[in-house]
One Martini backbone bead per residue (centre of mass of N, CA, C, O) as a GRO file, in nm:
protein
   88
    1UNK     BB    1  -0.451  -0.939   1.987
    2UNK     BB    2  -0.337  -1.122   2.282
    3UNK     BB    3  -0.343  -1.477   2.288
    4UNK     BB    4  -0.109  -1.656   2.453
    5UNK     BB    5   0.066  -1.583   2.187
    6UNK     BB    6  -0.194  -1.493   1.979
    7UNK     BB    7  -0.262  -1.337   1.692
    8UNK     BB    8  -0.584  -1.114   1.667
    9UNK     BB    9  -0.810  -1.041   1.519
   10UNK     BB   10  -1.088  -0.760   1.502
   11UNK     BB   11  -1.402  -0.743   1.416
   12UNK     BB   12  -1.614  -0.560   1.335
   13UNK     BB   13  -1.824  -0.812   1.417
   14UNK     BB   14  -1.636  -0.964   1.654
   15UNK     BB   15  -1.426  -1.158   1.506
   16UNK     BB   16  -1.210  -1.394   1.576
   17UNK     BB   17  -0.889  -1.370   1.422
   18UNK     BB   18  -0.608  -1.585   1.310
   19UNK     BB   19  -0.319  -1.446   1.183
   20UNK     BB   20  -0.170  -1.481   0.873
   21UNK     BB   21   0.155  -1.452   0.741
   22UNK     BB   22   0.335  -1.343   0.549
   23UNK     BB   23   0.633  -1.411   0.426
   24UNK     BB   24   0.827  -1.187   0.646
   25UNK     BB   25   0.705  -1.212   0.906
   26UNK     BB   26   0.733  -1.077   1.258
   27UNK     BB   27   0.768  -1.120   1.617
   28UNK     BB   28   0.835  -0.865   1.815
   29UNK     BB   29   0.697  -0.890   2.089
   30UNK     BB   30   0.503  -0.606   2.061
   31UNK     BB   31   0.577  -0.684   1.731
   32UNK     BB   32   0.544  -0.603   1.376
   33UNK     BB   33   0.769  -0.724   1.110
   34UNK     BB   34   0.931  -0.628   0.802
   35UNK     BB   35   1.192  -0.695   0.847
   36UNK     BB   36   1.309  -0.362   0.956
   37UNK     BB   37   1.016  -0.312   1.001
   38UNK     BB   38   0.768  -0.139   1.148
   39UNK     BB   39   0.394  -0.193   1.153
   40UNK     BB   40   0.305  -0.283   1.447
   41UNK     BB   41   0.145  -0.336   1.764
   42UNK     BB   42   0.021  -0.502   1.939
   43UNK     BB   43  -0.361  -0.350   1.944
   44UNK     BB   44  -0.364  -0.217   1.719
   45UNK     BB   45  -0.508  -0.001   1.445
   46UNK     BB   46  -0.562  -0.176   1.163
   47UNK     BB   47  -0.566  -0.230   0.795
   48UNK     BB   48  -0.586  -0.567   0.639
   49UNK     BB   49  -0.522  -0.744   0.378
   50UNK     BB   50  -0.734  -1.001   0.251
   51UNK     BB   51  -0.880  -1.278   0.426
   52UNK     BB   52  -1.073  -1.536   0.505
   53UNK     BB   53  -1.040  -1.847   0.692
   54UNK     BB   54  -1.211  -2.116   0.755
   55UNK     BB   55  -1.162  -2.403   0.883
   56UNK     BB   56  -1.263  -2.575   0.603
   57UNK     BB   57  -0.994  -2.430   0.490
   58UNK     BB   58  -0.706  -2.579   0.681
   59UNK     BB   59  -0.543  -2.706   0.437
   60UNK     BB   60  -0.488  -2.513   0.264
   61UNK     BB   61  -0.338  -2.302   0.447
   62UNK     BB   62  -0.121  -2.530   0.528
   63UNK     BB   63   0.014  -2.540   0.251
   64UNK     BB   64   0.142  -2.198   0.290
   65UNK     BB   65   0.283  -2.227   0.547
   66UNK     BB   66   0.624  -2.204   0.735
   67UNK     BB   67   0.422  -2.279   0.991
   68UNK     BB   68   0.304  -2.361   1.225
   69UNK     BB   69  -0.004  -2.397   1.403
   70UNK     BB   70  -0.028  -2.383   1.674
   71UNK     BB   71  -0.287  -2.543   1.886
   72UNK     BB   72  -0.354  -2.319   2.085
   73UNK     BB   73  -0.409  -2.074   1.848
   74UNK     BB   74  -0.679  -2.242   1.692
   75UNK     BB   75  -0.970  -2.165   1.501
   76UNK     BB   76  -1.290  -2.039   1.329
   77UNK     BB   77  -1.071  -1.822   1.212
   78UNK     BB   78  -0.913  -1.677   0.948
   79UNK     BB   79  -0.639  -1.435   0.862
   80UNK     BB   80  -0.508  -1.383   0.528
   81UNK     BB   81  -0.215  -1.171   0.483
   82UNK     BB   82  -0.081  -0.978   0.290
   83UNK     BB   83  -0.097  -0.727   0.507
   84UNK     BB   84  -0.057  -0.389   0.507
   85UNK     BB   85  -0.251  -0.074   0.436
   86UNK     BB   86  -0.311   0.068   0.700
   87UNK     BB   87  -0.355   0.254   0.978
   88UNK     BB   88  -0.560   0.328   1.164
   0.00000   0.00000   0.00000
């Protein structure tokens, strides 16, 4: 899902996560590239390896990032993921 210019995540019980990728992983407009693959468009149904990082934890988060998370895109659940496990 895009908002705003932010991928998130929305999980089985309706939480929407900001998705945190792993170095290598890029958006190349409505696609997600990990180097020279095409890995998913934004919207498709994917399974992503990793798991939740809560606000309460996004020093940890912070610690970890290539790039910051824009202000904009901040919320209360992010999604740190290893990558793609298998497509929808």
């Amino acid at each position: 899902m895009d908002i705003g210019g932010c991928v998130y995540l929305v999980g089985d019980g309706g939480t929407r996560y900001l998705v945190v990728w792993p170095e290598g992983y890029v958006r190349v407009s409505n696609s997600i590239r990990h180097g020279d693959e095409h890995i998913a468009d934004v919207g498709d149904s994917v399974t992503l390896g990793g798991g939740e990082i809560n606000v309460d934890q996004f020093s940890f988060l912070e610690e970890k990032l290539v790039t910051e998370v824009p202000t904009t895109c901040r919320n209360d659940a992010y999604w740190y993921t290893s990558g793609l496990v298998e497509p929808g």
